[in-house]
C-alpha positions in Angstrom: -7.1 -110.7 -39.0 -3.4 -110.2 -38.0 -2.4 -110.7 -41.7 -4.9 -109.0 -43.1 -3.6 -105.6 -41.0 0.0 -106.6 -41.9 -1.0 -107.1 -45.7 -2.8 -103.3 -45.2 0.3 -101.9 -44.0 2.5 -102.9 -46.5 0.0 -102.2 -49.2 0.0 -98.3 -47.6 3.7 -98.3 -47.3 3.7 -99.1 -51.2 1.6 -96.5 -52.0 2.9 -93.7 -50.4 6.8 -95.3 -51.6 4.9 -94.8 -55.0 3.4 -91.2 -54.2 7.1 -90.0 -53.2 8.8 -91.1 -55.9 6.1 -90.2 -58.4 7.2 -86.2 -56.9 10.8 -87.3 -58.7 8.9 -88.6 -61.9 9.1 -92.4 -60.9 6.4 -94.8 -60.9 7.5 -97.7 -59.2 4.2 -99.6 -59.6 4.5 -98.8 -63.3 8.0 -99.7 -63.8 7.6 -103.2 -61.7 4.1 -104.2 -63.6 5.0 -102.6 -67.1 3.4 -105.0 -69.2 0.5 -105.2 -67.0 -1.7 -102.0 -67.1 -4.6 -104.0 -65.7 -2.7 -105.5 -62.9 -1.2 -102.0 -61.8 -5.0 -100.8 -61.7 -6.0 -103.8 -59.4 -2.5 -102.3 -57.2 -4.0 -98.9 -56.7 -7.0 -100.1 -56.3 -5.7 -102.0 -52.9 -3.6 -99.4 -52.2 -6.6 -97.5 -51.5 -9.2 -100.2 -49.8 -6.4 -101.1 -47.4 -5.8 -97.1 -46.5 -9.9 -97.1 -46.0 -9.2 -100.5 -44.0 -7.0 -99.0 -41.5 -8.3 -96.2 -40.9 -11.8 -97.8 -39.7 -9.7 -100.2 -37.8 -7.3 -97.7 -36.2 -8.4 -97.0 -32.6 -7.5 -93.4 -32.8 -9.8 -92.9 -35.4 -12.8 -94.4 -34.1 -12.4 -92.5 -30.8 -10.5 -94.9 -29.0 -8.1 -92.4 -27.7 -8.5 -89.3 -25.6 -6.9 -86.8 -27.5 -8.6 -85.2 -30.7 -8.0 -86.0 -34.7 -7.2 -82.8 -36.1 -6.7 -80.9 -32.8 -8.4 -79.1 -30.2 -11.5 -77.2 -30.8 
């Protein structure tokens, strides 16, 4: 489970690497996987499981702690 939390992160780390750079007109995923457009779709398409991942895993999320997502009410 460890490795599959660590493989999450990095996958997230990635992806918002990618999103920031994309603002400068960079795709990093692109330019690494150029020949590969069905490849870079199988990327994104981690990217985005493993951000689902840890947020359903995160304790914070799943009211684990005492303070509020999103702030008080």
């Amino acid at each position: 489970m460890k490795v599959l939390h660590m493989l999450a992160h990095i996958l997230v780390l990635v992806g918002g690497l990618n999103w920031g750079l994309s603002a400068l007109g960079i795709n990093a995923v692109n330019l690494i996987l150029e020949g590969f457009p069905a490849v870079e779709s199988i990327v994104y398409i981690l990217v985005g499981l493993s951000a689902v991942y840890l947020l359903v895993t995160t304790k914070e999320w799943r009211g684990g702690s005492s303070a509020s997502v999103g702030g008080a009410m």
